[in-house]
KOLTOR-790212 format. One line per 3 residues: for each residue x, y, z of N, C-alpha, C, CB. Coordinates in pm, 1 decimal. Glycine has a CB too. Layout:
BEGIN
X/Y/Z/X/Y/Z/X/Y/Z/X/Y/Z | ... $
END
This chain:
BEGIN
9897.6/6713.1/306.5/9775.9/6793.3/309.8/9675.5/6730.0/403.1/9716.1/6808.9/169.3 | 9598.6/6834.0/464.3/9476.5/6757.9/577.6/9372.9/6714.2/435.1/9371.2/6908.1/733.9 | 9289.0/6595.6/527.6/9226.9/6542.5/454.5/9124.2/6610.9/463.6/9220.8/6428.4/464.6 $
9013.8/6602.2/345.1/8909.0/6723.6/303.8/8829.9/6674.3/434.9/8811.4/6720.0/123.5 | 8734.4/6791.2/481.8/8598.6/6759.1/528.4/8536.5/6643.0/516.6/8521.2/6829.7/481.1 | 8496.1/6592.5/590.8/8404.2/6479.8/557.4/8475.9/6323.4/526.8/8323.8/6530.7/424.2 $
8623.8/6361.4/493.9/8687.2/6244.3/457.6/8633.1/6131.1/592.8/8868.6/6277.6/442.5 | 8690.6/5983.3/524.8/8684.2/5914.0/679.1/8790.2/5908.1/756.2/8649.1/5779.7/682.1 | 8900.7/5956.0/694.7/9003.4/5919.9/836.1/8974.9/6069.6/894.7/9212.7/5877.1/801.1 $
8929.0/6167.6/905.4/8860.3/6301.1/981.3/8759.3/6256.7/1048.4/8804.0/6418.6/891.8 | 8705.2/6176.1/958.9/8510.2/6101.3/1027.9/8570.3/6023.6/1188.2/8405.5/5894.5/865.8 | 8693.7/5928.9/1137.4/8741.6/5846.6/1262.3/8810.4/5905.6/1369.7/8826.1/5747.8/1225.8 $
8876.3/6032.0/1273.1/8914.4/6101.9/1408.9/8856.4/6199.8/1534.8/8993.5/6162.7/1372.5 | 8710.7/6226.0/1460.7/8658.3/6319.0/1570.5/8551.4/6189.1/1639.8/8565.7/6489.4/1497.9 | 8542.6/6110.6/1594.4/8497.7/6008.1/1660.4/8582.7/5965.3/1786.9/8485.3/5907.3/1567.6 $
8691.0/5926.4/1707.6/8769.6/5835.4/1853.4/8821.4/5991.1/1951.2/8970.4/5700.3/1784.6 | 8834.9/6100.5/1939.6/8829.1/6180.2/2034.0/8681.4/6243.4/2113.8/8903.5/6269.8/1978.0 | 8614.2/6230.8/2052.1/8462.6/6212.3/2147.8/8439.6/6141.0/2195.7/8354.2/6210.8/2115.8 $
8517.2/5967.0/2149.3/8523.7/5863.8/2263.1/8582.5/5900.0/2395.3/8599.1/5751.6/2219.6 | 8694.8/5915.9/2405.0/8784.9/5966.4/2451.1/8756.1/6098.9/2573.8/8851.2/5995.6/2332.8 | 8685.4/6142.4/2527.9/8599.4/6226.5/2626.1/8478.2/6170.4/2694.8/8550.3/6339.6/2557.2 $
8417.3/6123.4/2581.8/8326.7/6006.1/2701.9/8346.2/5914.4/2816.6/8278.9/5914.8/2646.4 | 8467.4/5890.7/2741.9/8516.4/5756.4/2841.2/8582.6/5860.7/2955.3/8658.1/5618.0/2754.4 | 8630.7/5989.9/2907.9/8724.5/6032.3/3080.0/8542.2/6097.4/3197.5/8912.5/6268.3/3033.7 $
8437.8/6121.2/3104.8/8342.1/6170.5/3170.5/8278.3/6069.9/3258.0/8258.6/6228.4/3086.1 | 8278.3/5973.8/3169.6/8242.2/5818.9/3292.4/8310.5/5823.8/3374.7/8262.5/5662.1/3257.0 | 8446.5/5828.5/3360.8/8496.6/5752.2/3444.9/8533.9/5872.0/3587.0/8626.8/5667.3/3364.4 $
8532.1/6018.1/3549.7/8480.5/6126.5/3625.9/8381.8/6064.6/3720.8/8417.1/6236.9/3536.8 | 8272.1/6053.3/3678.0/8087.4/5979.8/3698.6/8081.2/5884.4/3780.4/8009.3/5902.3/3566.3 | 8213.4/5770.8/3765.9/8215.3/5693.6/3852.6/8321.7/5684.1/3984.0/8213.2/5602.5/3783.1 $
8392.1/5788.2/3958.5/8496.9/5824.0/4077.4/8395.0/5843.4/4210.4/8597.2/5985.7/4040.0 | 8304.5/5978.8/4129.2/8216.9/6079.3/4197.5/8112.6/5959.6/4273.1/8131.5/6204.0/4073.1 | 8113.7/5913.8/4193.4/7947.7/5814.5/4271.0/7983.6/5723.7/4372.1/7851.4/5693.2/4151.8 $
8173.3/5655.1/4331.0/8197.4/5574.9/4462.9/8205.3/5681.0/4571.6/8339.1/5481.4/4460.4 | 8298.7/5793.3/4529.6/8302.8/5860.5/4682.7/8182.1/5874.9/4731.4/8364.2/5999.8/4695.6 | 8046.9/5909.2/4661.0/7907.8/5952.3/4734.2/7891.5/5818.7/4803.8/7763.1/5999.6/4625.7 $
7890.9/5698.2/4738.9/7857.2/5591.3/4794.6/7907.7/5545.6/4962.5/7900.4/5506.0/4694.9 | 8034.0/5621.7/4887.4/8106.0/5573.5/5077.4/8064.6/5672.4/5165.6/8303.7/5575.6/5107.7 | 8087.7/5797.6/5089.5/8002.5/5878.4/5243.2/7886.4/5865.3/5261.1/7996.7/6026.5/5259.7 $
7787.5/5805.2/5142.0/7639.0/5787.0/5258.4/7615.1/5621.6/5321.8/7462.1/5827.4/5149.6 | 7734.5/5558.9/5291.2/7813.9/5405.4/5391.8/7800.2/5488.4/5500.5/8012.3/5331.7/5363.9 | 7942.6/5591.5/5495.0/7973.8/5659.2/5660.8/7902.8/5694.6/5717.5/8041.8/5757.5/5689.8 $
7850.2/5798.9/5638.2/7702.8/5885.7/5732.8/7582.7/5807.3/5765.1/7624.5/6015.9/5641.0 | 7532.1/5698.1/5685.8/7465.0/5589.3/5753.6/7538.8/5536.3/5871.1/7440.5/5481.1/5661.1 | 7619.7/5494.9/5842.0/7700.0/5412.9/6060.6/7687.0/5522.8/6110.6/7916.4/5346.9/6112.7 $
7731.8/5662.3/6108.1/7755.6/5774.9/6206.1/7614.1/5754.8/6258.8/7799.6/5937.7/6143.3 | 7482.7/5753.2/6181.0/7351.4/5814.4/6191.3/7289.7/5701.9/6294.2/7266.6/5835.0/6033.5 | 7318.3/5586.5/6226.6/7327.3/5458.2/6276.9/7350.1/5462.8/6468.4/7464.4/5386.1/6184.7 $
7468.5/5513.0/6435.2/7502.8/5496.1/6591.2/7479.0/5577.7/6634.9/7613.6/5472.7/6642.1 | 7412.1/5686.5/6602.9/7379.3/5855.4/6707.5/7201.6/5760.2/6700.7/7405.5/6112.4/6577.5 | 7172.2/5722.1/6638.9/7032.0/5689.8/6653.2/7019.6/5550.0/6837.9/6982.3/5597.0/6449.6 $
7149.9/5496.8/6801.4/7128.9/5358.2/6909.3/7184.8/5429.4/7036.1/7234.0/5190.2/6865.6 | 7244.4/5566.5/7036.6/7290.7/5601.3/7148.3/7187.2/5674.4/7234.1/7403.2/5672.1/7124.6 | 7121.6/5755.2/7138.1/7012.2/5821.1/7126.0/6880.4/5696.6/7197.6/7002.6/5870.8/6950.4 $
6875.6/5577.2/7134.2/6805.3/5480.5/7224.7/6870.0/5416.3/7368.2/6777.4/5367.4/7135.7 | 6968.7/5421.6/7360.1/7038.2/5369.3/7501.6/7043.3/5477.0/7565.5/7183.2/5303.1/7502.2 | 7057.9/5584.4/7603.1/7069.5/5707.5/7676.0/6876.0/5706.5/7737.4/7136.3/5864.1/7545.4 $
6827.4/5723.3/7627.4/6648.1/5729.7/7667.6/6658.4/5606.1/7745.5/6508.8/5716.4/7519.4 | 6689.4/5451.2/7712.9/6642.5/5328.4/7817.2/6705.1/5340.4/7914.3/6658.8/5187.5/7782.4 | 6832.8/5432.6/7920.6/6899.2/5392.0/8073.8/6803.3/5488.2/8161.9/7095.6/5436.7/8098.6 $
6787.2/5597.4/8112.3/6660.7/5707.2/8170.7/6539.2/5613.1/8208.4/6598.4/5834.1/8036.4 | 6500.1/5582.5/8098.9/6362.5/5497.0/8172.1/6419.0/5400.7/8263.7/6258.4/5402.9/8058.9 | 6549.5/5296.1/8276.7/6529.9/5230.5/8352.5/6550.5/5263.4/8507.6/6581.3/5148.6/8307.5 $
6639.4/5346.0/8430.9/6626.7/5442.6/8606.3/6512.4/5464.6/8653.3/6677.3/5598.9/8617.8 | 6437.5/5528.2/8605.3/6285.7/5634.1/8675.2/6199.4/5462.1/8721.8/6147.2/5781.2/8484.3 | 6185.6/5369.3/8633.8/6143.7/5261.0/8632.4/6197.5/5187.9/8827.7/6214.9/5191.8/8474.1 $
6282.5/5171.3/8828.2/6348.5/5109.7/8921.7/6361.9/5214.0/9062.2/6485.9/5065.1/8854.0 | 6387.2/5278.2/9039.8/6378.4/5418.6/9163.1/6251.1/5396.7/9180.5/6412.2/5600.7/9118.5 | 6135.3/5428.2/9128.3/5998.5/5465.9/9145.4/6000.9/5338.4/9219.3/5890.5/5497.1/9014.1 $
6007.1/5190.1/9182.6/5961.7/5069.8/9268.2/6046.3/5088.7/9411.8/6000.3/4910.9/9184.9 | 6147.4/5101.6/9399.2/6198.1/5136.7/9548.4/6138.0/5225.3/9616.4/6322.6/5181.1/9557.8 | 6108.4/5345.0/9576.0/6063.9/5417.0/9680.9/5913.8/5459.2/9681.5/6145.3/5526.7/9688.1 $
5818.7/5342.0/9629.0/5668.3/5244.3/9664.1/5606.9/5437.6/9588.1/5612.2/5163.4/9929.5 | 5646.8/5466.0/9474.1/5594.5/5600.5/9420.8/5557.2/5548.8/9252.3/5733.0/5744.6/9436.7 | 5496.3/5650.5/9195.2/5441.3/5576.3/9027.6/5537.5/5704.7/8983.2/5213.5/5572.9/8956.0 $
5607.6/5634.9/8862.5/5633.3/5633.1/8778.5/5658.9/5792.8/8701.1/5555.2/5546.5/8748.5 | 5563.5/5825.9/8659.5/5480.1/5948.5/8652.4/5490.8/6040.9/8703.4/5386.7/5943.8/8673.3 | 5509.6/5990.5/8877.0/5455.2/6126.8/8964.6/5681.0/6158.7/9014.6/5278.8/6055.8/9176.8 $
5745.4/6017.9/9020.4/5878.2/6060.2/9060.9/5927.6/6126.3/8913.3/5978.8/5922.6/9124.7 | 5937.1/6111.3/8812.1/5978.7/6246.7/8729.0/5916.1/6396.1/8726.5/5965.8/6212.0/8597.6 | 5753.8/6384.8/8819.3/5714.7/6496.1/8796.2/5800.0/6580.2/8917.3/5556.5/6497.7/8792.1 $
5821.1/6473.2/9018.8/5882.2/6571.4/9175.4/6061.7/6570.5/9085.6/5870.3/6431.9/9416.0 | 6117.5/6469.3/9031.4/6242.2/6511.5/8980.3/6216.2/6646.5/8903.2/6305.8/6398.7/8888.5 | 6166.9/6686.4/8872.8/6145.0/6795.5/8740.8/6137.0/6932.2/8849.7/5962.4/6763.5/8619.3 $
6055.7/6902.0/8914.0/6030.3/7012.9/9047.4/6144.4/7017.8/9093.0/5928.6/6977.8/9172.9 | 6225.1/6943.7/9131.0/6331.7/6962.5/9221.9/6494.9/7008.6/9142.4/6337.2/6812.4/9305.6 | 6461.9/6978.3/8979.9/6581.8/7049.6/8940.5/6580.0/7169.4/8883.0/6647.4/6984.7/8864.8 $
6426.7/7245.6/8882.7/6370.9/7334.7/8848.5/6389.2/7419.1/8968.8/6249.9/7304.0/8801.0 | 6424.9/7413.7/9079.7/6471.1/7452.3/9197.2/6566.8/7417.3/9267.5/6405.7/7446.4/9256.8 | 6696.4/7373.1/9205.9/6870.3/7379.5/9184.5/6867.8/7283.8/9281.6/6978.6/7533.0/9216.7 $
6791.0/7160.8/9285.3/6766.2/7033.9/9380.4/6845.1/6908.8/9291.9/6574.7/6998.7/9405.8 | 6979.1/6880.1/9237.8/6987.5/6788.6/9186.5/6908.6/6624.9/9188.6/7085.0/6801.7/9206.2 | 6877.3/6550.9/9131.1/6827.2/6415.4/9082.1/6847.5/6361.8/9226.7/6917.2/6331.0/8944.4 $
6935.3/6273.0/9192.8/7026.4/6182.6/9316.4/6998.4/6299.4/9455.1/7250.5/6161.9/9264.5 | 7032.7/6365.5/9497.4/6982.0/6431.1/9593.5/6846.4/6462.4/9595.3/7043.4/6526.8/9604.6 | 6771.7/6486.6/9549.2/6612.1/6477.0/9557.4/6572.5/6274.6/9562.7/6533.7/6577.9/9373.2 $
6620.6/6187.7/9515.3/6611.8/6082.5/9533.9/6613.6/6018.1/9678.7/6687.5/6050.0/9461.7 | 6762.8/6057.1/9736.2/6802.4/6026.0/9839.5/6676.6/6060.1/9948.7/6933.2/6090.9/9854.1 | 6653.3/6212.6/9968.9/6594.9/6276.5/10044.1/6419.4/6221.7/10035.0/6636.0/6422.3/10007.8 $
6413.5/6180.5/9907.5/6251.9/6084.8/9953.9/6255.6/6013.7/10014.8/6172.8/6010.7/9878.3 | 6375.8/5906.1/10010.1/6386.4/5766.3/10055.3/6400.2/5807.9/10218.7/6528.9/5671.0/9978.8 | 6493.5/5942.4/10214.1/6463.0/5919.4/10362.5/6341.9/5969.6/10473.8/6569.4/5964.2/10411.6 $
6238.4/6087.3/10402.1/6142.7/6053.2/10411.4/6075.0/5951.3/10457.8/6128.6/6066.7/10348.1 | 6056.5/5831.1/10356.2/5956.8/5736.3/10383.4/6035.0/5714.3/10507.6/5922.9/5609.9/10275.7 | 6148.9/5674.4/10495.4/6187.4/5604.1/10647.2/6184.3/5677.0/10761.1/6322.2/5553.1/10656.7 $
6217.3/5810.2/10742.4/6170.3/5899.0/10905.2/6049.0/5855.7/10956.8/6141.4/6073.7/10895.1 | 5938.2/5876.8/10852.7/5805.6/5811.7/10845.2/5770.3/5743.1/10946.9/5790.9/5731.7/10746.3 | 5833.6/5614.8/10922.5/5810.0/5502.1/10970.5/5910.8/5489.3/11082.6/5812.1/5401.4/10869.1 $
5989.4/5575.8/11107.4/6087.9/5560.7/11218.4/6011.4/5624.2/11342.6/6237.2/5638.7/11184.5 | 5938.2/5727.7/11263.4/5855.2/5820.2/11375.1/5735.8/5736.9/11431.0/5788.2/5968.5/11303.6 | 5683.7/5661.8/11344.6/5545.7/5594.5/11379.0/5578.4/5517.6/11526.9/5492.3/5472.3/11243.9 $
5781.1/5453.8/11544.4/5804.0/5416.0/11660.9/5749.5/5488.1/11771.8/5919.9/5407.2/11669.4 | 5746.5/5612.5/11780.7/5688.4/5731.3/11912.4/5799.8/5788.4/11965.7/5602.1/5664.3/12054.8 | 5943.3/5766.6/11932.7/6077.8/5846.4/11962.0/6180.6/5899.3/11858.6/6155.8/5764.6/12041.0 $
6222.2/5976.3/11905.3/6313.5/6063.9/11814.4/6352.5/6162.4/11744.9/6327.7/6043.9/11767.9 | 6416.7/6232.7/11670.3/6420.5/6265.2/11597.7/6333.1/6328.8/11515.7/6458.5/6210.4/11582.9 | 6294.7/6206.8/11457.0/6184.5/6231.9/11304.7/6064.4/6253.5/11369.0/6158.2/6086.6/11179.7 $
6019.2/6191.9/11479.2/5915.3/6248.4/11553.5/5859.5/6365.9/11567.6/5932.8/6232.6/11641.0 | 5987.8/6419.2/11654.5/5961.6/6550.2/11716.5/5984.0/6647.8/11593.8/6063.6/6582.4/11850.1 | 6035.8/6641.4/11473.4/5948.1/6716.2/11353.5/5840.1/6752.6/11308.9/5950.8/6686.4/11280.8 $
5819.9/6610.6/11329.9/5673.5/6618.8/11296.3/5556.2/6677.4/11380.5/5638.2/6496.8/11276.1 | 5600.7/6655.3/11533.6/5521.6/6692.2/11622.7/5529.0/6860.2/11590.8/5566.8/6633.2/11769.7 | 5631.4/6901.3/11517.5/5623.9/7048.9/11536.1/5546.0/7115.7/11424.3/5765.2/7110.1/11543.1 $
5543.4/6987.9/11316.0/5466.9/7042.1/11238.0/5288.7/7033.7/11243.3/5521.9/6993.9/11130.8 | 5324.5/6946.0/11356.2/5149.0/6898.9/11371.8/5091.7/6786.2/11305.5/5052.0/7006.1/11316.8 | 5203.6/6705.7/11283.6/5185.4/6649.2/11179.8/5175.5/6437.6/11225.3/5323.3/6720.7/11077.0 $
5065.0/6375.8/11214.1/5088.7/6262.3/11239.2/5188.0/6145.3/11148.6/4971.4/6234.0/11252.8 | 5251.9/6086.0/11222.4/5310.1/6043.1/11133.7/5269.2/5874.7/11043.6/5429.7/6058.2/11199.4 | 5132.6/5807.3/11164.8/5081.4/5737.0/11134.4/4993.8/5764.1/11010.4/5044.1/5704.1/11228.2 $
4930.8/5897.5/10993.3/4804.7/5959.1/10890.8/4889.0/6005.6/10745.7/4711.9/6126.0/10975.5 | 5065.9/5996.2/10773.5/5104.9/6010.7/10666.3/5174.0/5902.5/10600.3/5162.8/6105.7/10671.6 | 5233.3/5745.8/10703.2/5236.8/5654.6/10628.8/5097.7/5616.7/10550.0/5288.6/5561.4/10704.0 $
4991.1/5609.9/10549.6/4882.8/5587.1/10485.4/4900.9/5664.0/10345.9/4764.3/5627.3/10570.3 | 4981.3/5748.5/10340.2/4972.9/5846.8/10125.3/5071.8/5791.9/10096.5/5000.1/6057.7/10072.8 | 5037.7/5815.3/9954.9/5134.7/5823.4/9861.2/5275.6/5886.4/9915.9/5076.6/5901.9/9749.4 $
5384.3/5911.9/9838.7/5501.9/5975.7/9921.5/5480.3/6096.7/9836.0/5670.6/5898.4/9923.8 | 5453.1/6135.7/9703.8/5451.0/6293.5/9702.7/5309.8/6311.2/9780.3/5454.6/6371.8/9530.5 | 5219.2/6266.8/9814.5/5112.8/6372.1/9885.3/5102.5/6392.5/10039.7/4971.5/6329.3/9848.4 $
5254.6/6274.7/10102.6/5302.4/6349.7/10223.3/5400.2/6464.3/10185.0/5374.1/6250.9/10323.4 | 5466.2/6429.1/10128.1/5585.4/6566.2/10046.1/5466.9/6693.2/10055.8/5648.6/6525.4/9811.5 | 5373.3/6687.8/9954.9/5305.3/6783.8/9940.9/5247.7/6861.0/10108.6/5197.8/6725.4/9840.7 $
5177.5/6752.5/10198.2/5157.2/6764.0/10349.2/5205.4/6859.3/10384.9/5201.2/6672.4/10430.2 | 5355.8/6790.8/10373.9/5523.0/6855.3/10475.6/5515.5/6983.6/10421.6/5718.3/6774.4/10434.8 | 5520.7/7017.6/10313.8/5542.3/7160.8/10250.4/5468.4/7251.7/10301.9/5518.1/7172.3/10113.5 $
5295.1/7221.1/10260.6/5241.9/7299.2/10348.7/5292.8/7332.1/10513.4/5126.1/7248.7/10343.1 | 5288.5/7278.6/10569.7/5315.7/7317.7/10674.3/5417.6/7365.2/10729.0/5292.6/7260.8/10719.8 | 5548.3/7322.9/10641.2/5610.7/7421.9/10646.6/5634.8/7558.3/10680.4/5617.9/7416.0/10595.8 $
5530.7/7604.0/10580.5/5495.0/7722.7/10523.9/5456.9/7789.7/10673.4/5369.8/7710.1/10398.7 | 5422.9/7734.7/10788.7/5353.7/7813.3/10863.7/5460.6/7802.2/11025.9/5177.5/7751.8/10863.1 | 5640.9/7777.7/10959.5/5708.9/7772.6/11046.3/5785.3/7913.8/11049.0/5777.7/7655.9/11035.9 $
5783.2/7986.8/11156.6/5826.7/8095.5/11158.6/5936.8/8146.8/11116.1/5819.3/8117.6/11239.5 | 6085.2/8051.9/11164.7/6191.6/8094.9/11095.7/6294.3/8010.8/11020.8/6249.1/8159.8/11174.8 | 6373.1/8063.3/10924.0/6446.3/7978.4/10861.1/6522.9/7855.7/10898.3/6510.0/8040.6/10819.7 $
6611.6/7926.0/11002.8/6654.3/7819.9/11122.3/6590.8/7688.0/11165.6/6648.0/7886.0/11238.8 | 6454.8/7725.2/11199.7/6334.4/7612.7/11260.0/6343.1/7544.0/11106.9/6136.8/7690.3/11323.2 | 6296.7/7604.3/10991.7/6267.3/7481.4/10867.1/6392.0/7392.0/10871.4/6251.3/7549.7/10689.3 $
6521.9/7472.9/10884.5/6609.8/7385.3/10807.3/6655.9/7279.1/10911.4/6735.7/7467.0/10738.1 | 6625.0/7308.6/11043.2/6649.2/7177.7/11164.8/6518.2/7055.6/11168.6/6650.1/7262.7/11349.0 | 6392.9/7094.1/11095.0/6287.6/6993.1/11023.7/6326.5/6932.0/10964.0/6197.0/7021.5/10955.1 $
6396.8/6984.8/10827.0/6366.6/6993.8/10730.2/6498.3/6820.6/10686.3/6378.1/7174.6/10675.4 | 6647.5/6918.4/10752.3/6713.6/6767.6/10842.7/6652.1/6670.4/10895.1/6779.4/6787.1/10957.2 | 6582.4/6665.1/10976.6/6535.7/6546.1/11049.1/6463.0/6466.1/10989.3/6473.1/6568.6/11151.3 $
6375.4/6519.8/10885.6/6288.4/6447.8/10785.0/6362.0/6384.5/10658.9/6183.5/6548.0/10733.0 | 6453.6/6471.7/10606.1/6528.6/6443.8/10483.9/6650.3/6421.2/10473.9/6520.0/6522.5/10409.9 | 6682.0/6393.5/10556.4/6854.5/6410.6/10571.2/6959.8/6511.4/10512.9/6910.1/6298.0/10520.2 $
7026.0/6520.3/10464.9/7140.2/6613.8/10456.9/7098.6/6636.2/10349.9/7284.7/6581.7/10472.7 | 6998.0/6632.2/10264.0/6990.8/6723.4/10131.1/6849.2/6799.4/10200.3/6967.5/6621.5/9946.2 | 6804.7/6817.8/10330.0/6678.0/6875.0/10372.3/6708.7/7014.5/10342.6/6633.7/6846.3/10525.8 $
6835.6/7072.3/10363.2/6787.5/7227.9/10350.7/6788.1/7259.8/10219.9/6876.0/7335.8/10423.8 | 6842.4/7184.6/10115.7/6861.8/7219.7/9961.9/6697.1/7165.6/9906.9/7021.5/7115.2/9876.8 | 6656.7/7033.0/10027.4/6453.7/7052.3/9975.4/6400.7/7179.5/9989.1/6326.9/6962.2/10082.9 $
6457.8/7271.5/10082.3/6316.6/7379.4/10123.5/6287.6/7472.1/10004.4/6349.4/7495.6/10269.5 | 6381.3/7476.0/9933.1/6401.6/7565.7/9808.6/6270.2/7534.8/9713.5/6556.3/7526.9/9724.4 | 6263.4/7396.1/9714.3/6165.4/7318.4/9618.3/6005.7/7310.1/9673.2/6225.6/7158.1/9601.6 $
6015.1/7331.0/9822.9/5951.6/7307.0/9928.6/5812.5/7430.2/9966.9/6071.8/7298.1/10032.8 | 5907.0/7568.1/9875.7/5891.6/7687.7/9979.0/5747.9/7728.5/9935.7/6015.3/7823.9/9964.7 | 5670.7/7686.2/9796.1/5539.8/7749.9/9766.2/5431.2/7593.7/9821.5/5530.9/7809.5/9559.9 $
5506.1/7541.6/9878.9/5386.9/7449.2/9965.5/5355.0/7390.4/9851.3/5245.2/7523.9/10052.8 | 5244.0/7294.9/9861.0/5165.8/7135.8/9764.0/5139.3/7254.7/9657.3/4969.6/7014.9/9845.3 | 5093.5/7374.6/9636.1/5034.3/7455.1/9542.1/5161.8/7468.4/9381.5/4999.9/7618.9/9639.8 $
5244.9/7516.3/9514.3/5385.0/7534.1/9390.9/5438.4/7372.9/9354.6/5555.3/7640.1/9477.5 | 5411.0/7286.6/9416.8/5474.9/7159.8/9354.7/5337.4/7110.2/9278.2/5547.0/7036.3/9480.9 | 5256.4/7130.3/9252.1/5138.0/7085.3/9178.1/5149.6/7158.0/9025.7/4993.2/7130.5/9265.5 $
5226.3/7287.2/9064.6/5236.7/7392.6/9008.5/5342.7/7325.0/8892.0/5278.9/7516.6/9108.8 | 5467.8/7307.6/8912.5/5610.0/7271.5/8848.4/5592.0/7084.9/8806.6/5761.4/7310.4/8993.1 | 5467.4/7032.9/8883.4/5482.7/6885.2/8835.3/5402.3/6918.5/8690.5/5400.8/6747.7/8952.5 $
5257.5/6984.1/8683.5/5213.8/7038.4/8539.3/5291.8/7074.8/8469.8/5138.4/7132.9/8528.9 | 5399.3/7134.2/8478.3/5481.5/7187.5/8374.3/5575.1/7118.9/8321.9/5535.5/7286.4/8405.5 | 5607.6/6986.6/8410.5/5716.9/6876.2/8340.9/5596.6/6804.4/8251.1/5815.5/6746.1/8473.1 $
5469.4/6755.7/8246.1/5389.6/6748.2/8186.5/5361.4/6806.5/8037.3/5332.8/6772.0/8261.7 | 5365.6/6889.8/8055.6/5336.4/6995.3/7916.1/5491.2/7042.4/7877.2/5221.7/7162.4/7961.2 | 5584.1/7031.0/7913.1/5735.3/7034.5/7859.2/5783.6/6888.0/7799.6/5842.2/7078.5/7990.8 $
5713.7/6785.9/7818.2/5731.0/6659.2/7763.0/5810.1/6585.6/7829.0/5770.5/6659.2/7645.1 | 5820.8/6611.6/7929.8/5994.9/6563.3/8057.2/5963.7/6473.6/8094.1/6054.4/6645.0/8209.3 | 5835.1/6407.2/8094.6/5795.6/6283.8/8152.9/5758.3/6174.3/8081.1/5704.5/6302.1/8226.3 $
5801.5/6071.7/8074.3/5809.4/5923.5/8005.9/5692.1/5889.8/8043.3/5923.2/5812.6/8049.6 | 5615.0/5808.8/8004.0/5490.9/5712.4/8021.7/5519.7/5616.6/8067.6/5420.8/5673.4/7921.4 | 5406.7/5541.2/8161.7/5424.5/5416.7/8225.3/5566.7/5302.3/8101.9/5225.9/5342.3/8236.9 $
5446.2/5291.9/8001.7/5468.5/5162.0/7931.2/5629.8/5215.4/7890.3/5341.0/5120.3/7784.2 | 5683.5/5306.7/7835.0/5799.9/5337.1/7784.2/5922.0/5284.0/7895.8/5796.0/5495.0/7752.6 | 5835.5/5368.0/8016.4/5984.9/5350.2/8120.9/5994.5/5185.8/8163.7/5968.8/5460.4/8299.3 $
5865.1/5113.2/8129.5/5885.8/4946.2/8164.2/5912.7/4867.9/8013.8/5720.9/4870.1/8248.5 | 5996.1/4929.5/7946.7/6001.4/4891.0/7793.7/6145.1/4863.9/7837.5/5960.8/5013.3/7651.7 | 6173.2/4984.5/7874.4/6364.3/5068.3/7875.7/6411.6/5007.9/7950.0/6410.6/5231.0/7926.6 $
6305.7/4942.3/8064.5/6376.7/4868.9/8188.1/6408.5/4732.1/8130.0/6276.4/4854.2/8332.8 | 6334.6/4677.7/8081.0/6334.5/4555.6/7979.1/6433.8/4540.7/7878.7/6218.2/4553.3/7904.7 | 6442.2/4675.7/7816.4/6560.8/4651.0/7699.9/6687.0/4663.4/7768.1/6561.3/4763.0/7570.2 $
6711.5/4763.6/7938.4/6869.9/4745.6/7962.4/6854.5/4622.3/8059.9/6961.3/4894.2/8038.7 | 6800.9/4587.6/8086.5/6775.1/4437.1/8175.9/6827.8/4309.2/8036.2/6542.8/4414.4/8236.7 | 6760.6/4343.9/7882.9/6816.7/4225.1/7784.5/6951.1/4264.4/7752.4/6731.2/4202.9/7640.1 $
6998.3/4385.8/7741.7/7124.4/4412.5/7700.1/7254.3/4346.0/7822.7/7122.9/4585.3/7679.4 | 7182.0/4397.1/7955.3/7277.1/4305.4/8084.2/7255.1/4148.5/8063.1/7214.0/4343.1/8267.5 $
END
């Protein structure tokens, strides 16, 4: 016969089977909590490392803009604002780079009184002594204007060579609304956030300079 209600070997038995359930609910409880534990292990390293890539990608950026800008005697500031202009007008980076550098040096190649880079300039009216004296975007800006007041396509893009080298006719694109439209597109890398600050881009240069 079952033992009455209330007996104790009934008392012990719904006991040790409510143990028995306790103990499989823990141990449910603690399966569940190691696996959480390891995936927020994992997803911490994943986050971890999208965060340091996320910082190395930004310092190699700054150290670039950082190091370009000292080469080609321009701030900081103003070569992401003309990069921004120039890919905003299908002018890739490295080719808008190149084509400053050669700039400055037509520049100064012209100031000799032969050549080439000269007789550009002569067509633009343009001294080449009164433009080593600027900055290099506010001869950029110069050149553009005047551009503007060359009759045909042909004529810009045989300038436009002689001043910039082989990325000159892919400048005129960037070139074509004169200092107005590049004053125009450098504000807007400004207010789009595209441009790093002094101190950041000499931070980035610093941190991939400690990492080398």
């Amino acid at each position: 016969m079952n033992s009455p209600t209330g007996q104790p070997g009934e008392r012990w038995n719904r006991a040790a089977a409510a143990s028995r359930r306790v103990g499989s609910t823990f141990n449910t409880m603690a399966s569940d909590i190691g696996r959480n534990v390891r995936r927020i292990a994992i997803g911490a390293s994943l986050a971890g490392g999208a965060i340091f890539g996320l910082a190395a990608s930004t310092a190699q950026l700054g150290d670039d803009v950082a190091k370009t800008a000292d080469k080609l005697g321009i701030g900081i500031g103003e070569l992401q604002e003309l990069r921004y202009a120039a890919e905003r007008s299908g002018v890739a980076t490295s080719a808008f780079d190149t084509a400053l550098e050669k700039m400055t040096k037509n520049i100064g190649l012209a100031m000799e009184g032969t050549g080439a880079q000269k007789d550009a300039l002569d067509a633009l009216g343009l001294s080449a002594a009164n433009l080593a004296t600027m900055s290099p975007e506010e001869a950029l800006g110069v050149i553009a204007d005047r551009l503007q007041g060359v009759e045909t396509q042909a004529e810009k893009a045989a300038i436009a060579n002689d001043l910039f080298g082989r990325s000159g006719i892919a400048m005129l694109n960037m070139l074509r609304d004169g200092s107005q439209g590049l004053t125009q597109l450098r504000e807007d890398a400004r207010r789009t956030g595209y441009v790093l600050s002094e101190q950041a881009a000499r931070d980035a240069e610093v941190f991939q300079d400690t990492l080398l």
